[in-house]
DSSP file (Angstrom, degrees, kcal/mol; ACC not computed):
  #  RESIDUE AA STRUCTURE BP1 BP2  ACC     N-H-->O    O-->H-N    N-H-->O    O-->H-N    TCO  KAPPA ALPHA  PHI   PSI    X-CA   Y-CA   Z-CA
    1    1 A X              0   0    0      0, 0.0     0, 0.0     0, 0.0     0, 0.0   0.000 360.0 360.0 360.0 138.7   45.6   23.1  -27.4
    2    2 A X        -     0   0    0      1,-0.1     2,-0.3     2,-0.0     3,-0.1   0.243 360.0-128.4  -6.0 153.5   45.0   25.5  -24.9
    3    3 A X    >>  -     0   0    0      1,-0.0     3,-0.9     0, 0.0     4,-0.7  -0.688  26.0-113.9 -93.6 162.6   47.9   27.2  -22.9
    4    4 A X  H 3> S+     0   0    0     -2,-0.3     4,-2.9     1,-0.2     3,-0.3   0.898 120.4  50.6 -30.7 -58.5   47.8   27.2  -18.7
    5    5 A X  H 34 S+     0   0    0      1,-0.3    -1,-0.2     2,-0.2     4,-0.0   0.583  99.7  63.6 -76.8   9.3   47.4   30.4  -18.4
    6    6 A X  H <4 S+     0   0    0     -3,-0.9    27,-0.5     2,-0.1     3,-0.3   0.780 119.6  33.6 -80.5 -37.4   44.1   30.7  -21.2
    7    7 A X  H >< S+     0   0    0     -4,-0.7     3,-2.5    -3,-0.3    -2,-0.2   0.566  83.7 108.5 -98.7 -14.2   42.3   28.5  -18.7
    8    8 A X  T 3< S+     0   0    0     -4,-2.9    -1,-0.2     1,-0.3    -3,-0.1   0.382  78.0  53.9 -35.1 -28.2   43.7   29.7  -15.7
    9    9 A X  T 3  S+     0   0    0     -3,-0.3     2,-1.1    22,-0.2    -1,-0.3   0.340  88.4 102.6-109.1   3.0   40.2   31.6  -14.5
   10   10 A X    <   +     0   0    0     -3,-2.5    -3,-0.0     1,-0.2    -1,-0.0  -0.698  31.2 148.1 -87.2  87.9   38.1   28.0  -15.1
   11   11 A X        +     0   0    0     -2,-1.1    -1,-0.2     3,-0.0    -3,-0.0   0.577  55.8  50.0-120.3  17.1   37.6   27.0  -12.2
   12   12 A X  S >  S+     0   0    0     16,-0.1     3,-2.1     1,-0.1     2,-0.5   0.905  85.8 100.5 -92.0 -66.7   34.0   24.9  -12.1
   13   13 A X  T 3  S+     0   0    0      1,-0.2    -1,-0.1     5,-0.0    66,-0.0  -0.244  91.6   6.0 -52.4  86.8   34.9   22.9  -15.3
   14   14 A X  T 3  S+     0   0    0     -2,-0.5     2,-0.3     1,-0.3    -1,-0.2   0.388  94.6 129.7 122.1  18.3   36.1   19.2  -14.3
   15   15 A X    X   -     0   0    0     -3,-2.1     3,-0.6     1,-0.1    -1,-0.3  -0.781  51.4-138.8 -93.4 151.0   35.5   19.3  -10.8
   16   16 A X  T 3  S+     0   0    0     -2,-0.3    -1,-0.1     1,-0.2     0, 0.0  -0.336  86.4  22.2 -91.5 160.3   33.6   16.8   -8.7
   17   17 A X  T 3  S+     0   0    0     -2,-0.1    -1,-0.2     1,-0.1     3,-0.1   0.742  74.0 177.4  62.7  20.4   31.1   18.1   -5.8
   18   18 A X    <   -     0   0    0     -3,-0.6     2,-0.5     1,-0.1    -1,-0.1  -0.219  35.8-122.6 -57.6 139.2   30.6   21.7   -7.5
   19   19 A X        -     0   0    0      2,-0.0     2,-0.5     0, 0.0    -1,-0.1  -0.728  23.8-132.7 -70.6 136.2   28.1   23.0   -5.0
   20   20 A X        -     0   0    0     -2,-0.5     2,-0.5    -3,-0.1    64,-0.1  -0.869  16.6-146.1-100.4 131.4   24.7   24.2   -6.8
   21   21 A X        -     0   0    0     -2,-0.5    68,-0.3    62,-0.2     2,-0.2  -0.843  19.6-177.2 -68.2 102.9   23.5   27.2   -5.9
   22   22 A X        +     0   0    0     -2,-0.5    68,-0.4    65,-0.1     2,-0.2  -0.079  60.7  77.9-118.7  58.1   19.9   28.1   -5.7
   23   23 A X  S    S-     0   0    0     -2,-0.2    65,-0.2    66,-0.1    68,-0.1  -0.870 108.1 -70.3-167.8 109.6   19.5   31.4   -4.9
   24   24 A X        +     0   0    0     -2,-0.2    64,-0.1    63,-0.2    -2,-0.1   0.433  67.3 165.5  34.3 104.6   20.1   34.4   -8.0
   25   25 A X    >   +     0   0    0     59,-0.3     3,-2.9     1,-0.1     4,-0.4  -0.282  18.5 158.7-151.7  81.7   24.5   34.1   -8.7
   26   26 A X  G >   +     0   0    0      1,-0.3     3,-1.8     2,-0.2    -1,-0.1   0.913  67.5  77.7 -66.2 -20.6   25.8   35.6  -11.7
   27   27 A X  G 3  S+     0   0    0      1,-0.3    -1,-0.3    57,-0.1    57,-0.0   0.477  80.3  75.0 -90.5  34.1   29.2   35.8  -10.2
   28   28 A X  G <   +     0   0    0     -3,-2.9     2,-0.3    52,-0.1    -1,-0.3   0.501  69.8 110.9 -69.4 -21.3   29.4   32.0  -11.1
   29   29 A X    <   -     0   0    0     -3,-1.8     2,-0.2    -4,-0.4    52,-0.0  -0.519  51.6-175.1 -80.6 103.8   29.8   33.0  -14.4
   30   30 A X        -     0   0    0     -2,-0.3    47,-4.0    47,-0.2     2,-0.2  -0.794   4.6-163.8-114.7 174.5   33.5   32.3  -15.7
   31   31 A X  E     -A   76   0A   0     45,-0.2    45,-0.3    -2,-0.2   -22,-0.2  -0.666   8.9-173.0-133.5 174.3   34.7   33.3  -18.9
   32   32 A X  E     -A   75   0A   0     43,-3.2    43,-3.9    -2,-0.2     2,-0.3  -0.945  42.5 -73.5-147.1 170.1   38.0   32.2  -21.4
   33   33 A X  E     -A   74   0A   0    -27,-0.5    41,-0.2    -2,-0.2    40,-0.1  -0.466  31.3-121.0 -77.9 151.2   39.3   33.8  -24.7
   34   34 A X        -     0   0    0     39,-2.6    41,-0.1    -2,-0.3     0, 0.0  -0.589  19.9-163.5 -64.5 149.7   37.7   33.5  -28.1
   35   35 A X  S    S+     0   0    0      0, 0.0    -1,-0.1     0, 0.0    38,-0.1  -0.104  93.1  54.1 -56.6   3.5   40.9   31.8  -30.2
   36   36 A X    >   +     0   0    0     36,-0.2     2,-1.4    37,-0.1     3,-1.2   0.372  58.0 127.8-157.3 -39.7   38.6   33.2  -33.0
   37   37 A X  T 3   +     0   0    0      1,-0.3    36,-0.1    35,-0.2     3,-0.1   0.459  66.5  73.4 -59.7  -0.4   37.8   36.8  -32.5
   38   38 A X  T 3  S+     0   0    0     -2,-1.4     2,-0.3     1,-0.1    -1,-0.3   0.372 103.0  42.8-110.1  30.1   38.9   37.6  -36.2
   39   39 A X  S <  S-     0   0    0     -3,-1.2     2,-0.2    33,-0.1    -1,-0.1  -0.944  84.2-114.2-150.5 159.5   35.5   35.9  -37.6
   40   40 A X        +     0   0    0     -2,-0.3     2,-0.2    -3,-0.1    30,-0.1  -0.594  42.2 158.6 -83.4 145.3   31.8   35.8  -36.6
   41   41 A X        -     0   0    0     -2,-0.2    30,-0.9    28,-0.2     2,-0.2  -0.888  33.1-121.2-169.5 143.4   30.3   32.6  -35.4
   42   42 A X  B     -B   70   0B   0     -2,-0.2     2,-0.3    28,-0.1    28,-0.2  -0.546  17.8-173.0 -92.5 147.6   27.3   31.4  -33.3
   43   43 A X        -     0   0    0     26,-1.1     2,-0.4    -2,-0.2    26,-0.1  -0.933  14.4-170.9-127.1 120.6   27.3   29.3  -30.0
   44   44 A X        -     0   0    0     -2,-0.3    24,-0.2    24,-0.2     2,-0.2  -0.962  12.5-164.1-122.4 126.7   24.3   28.4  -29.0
   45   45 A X  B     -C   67   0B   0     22,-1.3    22,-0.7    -2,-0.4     2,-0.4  -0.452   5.5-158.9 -87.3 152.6   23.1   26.7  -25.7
   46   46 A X        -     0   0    0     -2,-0.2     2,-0.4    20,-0.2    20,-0.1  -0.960   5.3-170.7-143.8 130.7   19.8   25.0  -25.1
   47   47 A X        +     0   0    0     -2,-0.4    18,-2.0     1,-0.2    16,-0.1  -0.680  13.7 170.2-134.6  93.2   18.8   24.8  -21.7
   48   48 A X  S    S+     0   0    0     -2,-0.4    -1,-0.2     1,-0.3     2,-0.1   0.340  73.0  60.7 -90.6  -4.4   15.7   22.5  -21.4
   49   49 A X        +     0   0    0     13,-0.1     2,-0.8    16,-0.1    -1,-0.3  -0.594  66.8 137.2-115.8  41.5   15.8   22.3  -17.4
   50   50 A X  E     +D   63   0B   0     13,-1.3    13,-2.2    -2,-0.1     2,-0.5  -0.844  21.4 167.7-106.4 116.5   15.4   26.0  -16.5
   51   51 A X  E     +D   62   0B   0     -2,-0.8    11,-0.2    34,-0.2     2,-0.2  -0.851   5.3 171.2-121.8 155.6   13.0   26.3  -13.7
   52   52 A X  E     -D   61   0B   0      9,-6.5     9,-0.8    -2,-0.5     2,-0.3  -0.631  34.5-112.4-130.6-158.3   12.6   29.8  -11.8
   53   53 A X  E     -De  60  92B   0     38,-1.0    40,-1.8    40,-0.2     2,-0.4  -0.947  30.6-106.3-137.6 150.1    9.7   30.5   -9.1
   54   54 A X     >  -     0   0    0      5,-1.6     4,-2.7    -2,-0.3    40,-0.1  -0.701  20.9-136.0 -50.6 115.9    6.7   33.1   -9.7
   55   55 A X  T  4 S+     0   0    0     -2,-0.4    -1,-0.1     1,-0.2    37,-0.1   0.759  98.7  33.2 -76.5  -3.0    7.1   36.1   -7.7
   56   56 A X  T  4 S+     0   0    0      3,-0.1    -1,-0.2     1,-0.0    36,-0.0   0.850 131.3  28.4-103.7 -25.2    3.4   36.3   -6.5
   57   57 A X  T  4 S-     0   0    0      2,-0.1    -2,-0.2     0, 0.0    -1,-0.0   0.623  87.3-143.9 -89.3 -10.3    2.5   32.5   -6.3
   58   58 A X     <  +     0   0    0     -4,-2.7     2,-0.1     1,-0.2    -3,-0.1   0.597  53.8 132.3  74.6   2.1    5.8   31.2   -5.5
   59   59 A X        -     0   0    0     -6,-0.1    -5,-1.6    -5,-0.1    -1,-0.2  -0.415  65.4 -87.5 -97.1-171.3    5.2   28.1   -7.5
   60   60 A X  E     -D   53   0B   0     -7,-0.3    -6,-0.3    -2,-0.1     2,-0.3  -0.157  29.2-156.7 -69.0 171.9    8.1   26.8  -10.3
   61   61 A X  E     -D   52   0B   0     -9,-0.8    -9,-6.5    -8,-0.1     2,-0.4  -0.827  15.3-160.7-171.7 126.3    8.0   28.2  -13.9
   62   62 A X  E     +D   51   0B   0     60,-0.3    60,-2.5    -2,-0.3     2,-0.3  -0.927  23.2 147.2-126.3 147.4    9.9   25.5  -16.3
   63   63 A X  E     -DF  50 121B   0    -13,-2.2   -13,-1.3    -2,-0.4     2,-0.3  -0.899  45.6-117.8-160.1 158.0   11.2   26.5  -19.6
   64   64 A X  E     - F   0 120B   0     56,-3.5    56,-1.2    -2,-0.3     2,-0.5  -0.864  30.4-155.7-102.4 151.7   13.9   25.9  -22.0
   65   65 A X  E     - F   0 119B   0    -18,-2.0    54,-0.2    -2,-0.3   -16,-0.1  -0.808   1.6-151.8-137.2 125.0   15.9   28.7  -22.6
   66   66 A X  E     - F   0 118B   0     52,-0.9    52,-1.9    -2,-0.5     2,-0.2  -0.283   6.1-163.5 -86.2 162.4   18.1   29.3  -25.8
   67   67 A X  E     +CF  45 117B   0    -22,-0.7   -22,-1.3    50,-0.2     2,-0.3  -0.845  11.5 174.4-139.0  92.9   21.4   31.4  -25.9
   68   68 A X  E     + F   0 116B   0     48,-1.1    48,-1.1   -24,-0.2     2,-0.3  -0.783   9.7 156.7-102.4 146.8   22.4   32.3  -28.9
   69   69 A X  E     - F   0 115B   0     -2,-0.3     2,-1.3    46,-0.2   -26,-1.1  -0.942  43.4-134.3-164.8 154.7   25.6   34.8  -29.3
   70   70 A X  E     -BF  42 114B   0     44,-2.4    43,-2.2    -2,-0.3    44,-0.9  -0.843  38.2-143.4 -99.6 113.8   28.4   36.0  -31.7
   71   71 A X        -     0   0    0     -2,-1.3     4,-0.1   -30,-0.9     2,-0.1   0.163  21.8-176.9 -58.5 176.6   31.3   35.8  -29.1
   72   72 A X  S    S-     0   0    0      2,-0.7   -35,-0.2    38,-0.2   -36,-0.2  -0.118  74.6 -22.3-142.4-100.2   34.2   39.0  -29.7
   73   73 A X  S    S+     0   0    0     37,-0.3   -39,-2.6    38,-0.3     2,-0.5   0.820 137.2  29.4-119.1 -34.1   37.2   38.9  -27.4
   74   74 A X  E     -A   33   0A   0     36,-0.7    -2,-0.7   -41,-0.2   -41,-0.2  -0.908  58.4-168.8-116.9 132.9   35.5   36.6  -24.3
   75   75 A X  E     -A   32   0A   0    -43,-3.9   -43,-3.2    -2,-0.5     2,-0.3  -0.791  37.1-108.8-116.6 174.2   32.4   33.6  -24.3
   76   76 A X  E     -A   31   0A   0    -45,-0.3     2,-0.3    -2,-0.2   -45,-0.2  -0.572  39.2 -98.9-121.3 137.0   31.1   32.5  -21.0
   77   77 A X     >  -     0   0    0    -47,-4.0     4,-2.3    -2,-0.3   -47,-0.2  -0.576  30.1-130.2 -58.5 104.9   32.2   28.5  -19.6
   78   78 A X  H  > S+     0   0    0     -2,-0.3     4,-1.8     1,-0.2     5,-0.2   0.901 104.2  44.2 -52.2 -12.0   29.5   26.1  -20.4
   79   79 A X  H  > S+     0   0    0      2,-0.2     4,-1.9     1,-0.1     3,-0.3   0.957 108.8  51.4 -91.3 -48.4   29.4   24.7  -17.1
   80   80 A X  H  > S+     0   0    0      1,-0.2     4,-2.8     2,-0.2     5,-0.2   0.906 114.0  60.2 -41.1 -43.9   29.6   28.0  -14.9
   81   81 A X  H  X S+     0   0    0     -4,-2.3     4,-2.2     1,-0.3    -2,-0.2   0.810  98.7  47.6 -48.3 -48.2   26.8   28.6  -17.3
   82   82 A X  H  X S+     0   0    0     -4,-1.8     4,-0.7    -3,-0.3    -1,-0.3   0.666 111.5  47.9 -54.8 -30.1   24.9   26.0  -16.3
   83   83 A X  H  < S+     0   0    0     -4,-1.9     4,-0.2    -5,-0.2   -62,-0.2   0.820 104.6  63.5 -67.3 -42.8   25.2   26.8  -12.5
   84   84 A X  H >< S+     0   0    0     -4,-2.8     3,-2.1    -5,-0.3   -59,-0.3   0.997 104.6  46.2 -45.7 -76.5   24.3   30.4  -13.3
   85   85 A X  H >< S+     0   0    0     -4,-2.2     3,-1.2     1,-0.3   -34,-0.2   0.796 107.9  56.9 -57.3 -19.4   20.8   29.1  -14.6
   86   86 A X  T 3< S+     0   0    0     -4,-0.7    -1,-0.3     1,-0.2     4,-0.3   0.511  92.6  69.4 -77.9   3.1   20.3   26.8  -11.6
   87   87 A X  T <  S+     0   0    0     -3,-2.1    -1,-0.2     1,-0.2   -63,-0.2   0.179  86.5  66.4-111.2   9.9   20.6   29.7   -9.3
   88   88 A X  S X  S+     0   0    0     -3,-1.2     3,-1.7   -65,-0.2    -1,-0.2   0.315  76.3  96.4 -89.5   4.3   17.3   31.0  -10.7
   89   89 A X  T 3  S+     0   0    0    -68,-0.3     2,-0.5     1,-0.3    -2,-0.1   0.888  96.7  28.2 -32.6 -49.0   15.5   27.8   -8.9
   90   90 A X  T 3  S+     0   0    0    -68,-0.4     2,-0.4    -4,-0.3    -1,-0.3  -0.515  98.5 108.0-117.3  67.9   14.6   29.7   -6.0
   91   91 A X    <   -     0   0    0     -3,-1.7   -38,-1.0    -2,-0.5     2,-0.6  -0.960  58.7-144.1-142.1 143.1   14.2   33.4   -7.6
   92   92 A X  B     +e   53   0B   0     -2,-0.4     2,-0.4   -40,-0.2   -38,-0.2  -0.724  44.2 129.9-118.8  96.1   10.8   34.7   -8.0
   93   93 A X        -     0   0    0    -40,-1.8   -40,-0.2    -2,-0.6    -2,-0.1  -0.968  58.1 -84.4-149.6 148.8   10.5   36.7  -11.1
   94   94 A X     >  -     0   0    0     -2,-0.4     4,-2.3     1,-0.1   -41,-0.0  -0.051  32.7-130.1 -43.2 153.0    8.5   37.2  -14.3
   95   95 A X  H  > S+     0   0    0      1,-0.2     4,-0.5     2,-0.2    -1,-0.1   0.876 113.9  59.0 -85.7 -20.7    9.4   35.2  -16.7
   96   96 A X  H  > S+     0   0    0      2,-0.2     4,-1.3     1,-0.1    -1,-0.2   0.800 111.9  46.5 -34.9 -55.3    9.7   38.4  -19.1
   97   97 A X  H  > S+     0   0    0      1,-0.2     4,-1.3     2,-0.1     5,-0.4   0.942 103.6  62.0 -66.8 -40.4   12.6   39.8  -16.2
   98   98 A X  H  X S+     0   0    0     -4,-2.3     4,-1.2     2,-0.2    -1,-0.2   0.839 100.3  47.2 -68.0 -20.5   14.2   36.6  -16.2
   99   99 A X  H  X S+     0   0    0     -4,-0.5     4,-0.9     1,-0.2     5,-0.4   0.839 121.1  45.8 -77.1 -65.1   15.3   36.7  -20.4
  100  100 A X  H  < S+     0   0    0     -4,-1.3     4,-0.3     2,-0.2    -2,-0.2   0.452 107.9  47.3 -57.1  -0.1   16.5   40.2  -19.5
  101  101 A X  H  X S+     0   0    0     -4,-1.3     4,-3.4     2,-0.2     3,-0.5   0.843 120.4  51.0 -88.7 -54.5   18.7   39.7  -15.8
  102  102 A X  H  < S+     0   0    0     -4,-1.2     4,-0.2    -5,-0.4    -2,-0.2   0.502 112.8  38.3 -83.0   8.7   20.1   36.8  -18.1
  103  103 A X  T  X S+     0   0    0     -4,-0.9     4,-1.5     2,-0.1     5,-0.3   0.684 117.8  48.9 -90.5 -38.6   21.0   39.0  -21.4
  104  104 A X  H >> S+     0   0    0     -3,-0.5     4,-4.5    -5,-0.4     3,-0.8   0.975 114.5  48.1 -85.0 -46.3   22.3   42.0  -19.4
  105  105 A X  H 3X S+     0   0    0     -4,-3.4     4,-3.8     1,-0.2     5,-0.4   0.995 118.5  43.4 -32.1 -66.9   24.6   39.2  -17.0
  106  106 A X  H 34 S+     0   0    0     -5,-0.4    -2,-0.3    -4,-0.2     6,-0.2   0.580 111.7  46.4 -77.3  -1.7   25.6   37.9  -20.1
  107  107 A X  H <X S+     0   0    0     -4,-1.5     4,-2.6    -3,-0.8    -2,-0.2   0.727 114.6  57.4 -98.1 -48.8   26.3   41.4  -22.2
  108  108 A X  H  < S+     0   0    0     -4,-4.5    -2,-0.2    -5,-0.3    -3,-0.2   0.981 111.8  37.8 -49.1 -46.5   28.3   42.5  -18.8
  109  109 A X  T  < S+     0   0    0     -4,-3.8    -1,-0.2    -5,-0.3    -2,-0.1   0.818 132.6  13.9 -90.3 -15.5   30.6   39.7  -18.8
  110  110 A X  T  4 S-     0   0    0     -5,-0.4   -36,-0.7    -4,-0.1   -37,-0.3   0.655  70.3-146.5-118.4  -9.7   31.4   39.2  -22.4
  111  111 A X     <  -     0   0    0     -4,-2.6   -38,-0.3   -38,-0.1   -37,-0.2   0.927  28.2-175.2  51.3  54.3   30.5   41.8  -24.7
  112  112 A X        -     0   0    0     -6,-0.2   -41,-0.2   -40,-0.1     3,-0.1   0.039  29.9-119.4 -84.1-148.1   29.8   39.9  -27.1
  113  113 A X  S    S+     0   0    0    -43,-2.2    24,-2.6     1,-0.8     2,-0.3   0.710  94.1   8.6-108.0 -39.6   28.8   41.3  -30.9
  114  114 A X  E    S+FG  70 136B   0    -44,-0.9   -44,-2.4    22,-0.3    -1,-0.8  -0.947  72.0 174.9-150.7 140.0   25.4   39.9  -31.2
  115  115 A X  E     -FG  69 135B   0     20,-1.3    20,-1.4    -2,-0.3   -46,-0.2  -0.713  11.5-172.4-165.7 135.3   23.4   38.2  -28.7
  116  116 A X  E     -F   68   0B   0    -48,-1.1   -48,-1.1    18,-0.2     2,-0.3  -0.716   8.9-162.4-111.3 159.3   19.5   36.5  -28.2
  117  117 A X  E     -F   67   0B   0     16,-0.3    16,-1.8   -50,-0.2     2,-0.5  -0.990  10.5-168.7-128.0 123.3   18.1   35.3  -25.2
  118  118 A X  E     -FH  66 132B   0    -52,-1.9   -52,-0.9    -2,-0.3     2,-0.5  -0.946   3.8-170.0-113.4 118.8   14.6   32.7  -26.0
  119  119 A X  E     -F   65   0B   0     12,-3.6     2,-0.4    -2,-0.5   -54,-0.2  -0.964   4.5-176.5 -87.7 148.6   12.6   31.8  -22.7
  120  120 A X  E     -F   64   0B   0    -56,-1.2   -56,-3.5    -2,-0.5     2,-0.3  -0.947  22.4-164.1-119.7  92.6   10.1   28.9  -24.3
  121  121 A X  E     -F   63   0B   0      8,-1.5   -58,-0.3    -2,-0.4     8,-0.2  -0.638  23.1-112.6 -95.4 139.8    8.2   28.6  -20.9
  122  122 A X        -     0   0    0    -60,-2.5   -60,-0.3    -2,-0.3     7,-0.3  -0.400  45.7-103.1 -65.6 147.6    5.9   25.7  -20.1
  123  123 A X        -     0   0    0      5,-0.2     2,-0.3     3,-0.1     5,-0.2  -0.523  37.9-171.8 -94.8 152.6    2.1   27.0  -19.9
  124  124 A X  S    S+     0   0    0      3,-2.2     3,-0.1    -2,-0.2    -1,-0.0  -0.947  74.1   7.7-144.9 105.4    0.7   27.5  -16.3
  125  125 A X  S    S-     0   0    0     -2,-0.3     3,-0.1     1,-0.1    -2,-0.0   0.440 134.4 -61.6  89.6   4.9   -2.9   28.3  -15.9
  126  126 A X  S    S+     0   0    0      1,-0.3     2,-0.4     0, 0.0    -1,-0.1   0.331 118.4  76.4 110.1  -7.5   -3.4   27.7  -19.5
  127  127 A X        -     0   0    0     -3,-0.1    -3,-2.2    -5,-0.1     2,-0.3  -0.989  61.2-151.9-140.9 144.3   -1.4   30.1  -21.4
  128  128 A X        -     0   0    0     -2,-0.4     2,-0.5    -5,-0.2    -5,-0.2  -0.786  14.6-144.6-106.2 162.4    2.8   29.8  -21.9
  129  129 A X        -     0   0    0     -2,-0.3    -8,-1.5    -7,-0.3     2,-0.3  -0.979  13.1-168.4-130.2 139.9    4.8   32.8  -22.4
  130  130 A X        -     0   0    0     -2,-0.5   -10,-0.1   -10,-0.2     2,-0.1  -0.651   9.4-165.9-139.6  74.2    7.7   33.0  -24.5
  131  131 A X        -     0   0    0     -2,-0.3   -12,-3.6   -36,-0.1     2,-0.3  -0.342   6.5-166.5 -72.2 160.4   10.0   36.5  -24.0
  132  132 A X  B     +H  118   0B   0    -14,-0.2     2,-0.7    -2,-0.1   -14,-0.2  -0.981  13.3 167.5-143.0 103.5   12.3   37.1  -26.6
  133  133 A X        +     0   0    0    -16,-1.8     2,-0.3    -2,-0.3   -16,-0.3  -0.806   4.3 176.7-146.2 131.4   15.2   39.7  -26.3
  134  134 A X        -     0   0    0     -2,-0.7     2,-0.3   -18,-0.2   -18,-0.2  -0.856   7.6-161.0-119.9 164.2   18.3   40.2  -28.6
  135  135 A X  E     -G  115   0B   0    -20,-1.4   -20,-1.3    -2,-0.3     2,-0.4  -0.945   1.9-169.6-135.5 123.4   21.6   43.1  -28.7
  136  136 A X  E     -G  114   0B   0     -2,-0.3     2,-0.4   -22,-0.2   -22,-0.3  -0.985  42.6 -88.3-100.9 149.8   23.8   43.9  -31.1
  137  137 A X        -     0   0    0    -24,-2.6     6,-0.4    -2,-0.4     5,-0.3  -0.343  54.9-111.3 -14.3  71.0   26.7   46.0  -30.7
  138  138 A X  S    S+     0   0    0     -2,-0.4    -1,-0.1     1,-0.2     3,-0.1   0.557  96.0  15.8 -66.1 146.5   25.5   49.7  -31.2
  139  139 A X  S    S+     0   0    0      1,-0.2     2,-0.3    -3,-0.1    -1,-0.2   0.962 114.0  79.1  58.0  49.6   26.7   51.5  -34.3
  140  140 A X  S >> S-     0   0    0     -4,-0.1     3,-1.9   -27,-0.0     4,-1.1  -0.950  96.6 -78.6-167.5 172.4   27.9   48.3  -36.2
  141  141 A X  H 3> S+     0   0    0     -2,-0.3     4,-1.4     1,-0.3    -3,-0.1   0.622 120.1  64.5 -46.3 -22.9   26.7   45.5  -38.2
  142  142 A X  H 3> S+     0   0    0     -5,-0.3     4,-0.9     2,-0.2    -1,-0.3   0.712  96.7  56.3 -72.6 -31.5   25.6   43.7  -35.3
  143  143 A X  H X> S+     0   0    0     -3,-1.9     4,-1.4    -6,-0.4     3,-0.5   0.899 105.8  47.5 -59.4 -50.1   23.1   46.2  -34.5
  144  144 A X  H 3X S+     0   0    0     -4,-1.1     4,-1.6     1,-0.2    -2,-0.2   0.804 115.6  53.4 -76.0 -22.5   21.3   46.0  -38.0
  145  145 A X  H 3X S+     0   0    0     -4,-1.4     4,-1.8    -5,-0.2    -1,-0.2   0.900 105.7  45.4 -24.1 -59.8   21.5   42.3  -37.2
  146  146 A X  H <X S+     0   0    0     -4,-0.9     4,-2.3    -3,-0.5     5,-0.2   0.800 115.3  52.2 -98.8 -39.6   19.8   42.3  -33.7
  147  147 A X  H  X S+     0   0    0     -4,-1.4     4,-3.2     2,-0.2    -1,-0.3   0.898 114.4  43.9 -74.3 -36.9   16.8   44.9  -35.5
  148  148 A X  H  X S+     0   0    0     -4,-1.6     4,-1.4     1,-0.2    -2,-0.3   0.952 114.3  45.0 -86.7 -25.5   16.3   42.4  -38.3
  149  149 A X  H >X S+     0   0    0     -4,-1.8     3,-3.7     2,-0.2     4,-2.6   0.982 113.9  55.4 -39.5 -83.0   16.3   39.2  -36.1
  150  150 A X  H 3< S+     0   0    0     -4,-2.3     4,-0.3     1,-0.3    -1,-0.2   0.782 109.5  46.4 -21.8 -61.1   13.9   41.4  -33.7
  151  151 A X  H 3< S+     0   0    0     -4,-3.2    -1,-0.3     1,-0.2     3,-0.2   0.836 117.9  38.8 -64.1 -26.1   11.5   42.0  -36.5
  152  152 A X  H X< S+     0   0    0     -3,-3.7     3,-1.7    -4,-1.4    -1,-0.2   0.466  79.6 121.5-108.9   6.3   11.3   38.6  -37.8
  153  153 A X  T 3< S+     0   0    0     -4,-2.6    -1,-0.2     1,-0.3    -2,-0.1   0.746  83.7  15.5  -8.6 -66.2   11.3   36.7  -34.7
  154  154 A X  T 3  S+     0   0    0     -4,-0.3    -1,-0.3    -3,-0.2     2,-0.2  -0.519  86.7 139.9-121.5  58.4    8.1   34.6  -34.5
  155  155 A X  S X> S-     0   0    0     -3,-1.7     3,-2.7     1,-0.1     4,-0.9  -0.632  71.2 -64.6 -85.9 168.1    7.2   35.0  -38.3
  156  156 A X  T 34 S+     0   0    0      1,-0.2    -1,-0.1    -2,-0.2    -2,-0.0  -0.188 123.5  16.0 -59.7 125.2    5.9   31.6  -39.6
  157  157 A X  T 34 S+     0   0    0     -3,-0.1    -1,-0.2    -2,-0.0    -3,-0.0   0.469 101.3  86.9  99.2  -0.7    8.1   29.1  -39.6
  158  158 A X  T <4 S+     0   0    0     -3,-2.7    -2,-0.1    -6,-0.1    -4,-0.1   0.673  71.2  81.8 -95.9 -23.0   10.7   30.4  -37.3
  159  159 A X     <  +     0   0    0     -4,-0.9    -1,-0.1     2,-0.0    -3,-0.1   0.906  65.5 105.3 -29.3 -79.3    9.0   29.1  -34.3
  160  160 A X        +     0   0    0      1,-0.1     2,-0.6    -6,-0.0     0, 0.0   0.527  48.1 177.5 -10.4 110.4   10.4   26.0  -34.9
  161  161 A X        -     0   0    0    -95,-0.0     2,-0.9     3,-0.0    -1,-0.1  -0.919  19.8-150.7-133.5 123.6   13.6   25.0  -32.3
  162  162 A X        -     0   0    0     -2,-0.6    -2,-0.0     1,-0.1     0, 0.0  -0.636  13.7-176.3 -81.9 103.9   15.1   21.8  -32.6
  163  163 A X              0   0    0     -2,-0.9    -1,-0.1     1,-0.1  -115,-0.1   0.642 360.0 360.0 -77.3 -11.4   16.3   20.9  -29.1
  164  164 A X              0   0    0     -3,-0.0    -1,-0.1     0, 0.0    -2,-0.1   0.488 360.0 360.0 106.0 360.0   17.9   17.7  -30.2
């Protein structure tokens, strides 16, 4: 079990009436320690309710958007997490900006070792868009990771994401 003082900075997780945000707020983002840090392992979110806004038409952009990451010494709160992604509702960006605000958010506050961001955006006007952007650590294994991932990304048969 947990100590006090591991959880001590959690303060979204198991409250009633959390205000939602809808206006751009990464410093929603709370974090705990890995119990873990002396092996690699994924956690991965799937987050099938991400809508953001186009910044020249203004209208919604819906996607689901995967998080894959190898934690190190901090992971990010699922639930802060989740508030974090509602606070794009009403922010008007490409959906291309939007993988990268939410990799570079999430590489500031955790460092992790390895981490992918997948937008799999609903098509609008006919065509969907699907950015893709991963990191690994520089100058470690995580790096040659994040290059081979890169390169095989959408090869056949990797499309595939089972959302449950």
């Amino acid at each position: 079990m947990r100590e006090k003082n591991e959880v001590e900075n959690i303060t979204l997780l198991g409250k009633k009436n959390v205000k939602y945000n809808y206006d751009y707020c990464p410093e929603i983002l709370e974090t705990f320690v890995n119990k873990h840090p002396d092996r690699d392992y994924w956690v991965k979110f799937n987050c099938p309710e991400f809508t953001s806004l186009c910044p020249i038409t203004g209208q919604p952009d819906f996607a689901t958007i995967y998080i894959s990451y190898i934690p190190d010494k901090i992971m990010v709160e699922s639930k802060s997490l989740k508030l974090y992604l509602v606070s794009f509702r009403n922010h008007g960006d490409f959906h291309e900006d939007v993988v990268n605000i939410i990799m570079d958010d999430l590489i500031k506050l955790m460092q992790p070792r390895y981490i992918e961001i997948w937008g799999k955006f609903l098509p609008r006007g006919g065509i969907s868009i699907d950015p893709y952007v991963n990191y690994g650590r520089p100058n470690t294994k995580y790096e040659k990771i994040a290059q081979q991932r890169f390169v095989q990304h959408d090869m056949a048969g990797m499309d595939k994401i089972d959302n449950r």
